[in-house]
PLY file of the C-alpha trace (Angstrom):
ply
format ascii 1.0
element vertex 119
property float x
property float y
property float z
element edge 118
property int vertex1
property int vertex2
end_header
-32.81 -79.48 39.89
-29.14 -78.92 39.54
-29.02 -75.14 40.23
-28.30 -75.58 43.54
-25.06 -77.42 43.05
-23.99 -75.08 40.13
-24.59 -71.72 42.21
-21.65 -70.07 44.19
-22.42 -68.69 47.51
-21.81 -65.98 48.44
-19.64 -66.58 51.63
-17.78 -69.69 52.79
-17.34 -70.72 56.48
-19.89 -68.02 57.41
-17.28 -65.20 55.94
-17.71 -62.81 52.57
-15.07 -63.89 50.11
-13.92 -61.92 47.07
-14.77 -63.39 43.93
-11.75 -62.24 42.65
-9.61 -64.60 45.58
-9.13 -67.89 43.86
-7.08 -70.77 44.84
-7.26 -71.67 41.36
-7.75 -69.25 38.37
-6.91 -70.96 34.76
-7.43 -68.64 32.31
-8.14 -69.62 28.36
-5.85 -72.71 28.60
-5.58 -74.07 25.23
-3.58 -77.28 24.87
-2.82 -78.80 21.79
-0.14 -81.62 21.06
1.91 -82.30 17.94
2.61 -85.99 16.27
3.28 -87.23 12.83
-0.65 -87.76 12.09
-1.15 -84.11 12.56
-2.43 -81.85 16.15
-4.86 -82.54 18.27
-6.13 -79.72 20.63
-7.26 -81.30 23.63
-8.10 -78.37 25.69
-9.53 -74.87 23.45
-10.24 -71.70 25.47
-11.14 -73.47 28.88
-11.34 -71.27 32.54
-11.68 -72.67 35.47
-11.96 -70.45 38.81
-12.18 -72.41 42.50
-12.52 -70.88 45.74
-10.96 -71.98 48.68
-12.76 -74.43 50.79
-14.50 -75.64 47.28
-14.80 -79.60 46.12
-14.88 -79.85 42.69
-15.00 -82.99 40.43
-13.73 -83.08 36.80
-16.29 -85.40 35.41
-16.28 -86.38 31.27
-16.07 -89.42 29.09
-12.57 -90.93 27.82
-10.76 -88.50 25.71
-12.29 -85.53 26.79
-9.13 -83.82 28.37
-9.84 -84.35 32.24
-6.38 -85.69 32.98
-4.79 -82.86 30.42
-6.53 -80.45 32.32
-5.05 -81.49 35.65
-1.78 -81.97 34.38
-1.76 -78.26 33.35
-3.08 -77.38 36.96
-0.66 -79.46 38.90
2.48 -78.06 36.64
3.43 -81.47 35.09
2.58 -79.81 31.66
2.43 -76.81 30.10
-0.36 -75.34 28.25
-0.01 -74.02 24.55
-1.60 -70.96 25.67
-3.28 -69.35 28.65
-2.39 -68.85 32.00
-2.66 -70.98 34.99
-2.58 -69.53 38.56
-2.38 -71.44 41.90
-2.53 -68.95 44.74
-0.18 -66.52 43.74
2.01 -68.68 41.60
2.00 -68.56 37.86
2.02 -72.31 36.87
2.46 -72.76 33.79
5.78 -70.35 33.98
7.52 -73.14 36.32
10.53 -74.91 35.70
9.28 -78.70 37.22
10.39 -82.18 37.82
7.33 -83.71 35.79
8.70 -81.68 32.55
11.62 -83.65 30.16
14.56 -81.75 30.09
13.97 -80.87 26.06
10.70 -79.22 28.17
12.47 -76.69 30.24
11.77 -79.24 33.14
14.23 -81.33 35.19
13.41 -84.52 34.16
15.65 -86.98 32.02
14.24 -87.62 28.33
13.02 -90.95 27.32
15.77 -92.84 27.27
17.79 -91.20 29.40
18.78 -93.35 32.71
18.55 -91.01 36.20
21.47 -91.06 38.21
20.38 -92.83 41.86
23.05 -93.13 44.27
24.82 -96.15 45.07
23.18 -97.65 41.75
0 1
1 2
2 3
3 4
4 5
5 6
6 7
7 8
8 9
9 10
10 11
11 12
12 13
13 14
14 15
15 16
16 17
17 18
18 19
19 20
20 21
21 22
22 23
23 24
24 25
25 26
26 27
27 28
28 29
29 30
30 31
31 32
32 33
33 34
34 35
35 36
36 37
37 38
38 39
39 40
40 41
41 42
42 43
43 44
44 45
45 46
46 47
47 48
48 49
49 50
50 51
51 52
52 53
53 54
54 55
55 56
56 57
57 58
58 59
59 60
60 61
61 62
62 63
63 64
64 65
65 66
66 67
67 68
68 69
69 70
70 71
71 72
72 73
73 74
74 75
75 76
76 77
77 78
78 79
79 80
80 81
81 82
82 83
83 84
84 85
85 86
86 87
87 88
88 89
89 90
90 91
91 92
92 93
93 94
94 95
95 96
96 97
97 98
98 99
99 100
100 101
101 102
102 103
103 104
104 105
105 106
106 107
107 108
108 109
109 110
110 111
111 112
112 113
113 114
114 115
115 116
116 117
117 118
């Protein structure tokens, strides 16, 4: 029943693409996070390829790592391992405004009070 929806075609907008011509390519993102109870790996060995011109939804119940997932694809986190490629830019090597400072990123850490002009 679901094949349909599950199959890639073979051309989109009427043109042959290259399978190898993501938008998006993540490659065996693993994520796991650190606290005082112990780690949690959120994401293990996930890869993700979408064409251009594809809609995809990231479906799953509460906990299952859909908003880590697109946190590693948008940049505002890193993963622990693997690689995640957006066009021809290597994500998860950025330097970002959603990343703390202590993160590489350019963000203030907790605490830490922004300086805004004229305030």
């Amino acid at each position: 029943m679901f094949e349909r929806w599950l199959k890639r075609d073979a051309t989109l907008n009427g043109h042959e693409h290259r399978s190898d011509a993501q938008l998006i390519d993540m490659r065996q993102i693993v994520k796991t996070f650190q606290s005082t109870a112990g780690s949690f790996t959120a994401l293990k060995g996930v890869d993700l390829q979408i064409d251009r011109g594809e809609f995809v939804a990231i479906i799953g119940k509460s906990g299952s790592g859909k908003s880590t997932l697109i946190n590693m694809l948008t940049g505002i986190d890193r993963p622990t391992s693997g690689e995640v490629l957006v066009g021809d830019t290597a994500v998860h090597t950025q330097r970002g405004l959603g990343r703390p400072a202590a993160a590489g990123g350019d963000r203030p850490r907790a605490g830490q009070r922004p300086a805004h002009p004229g305030g």
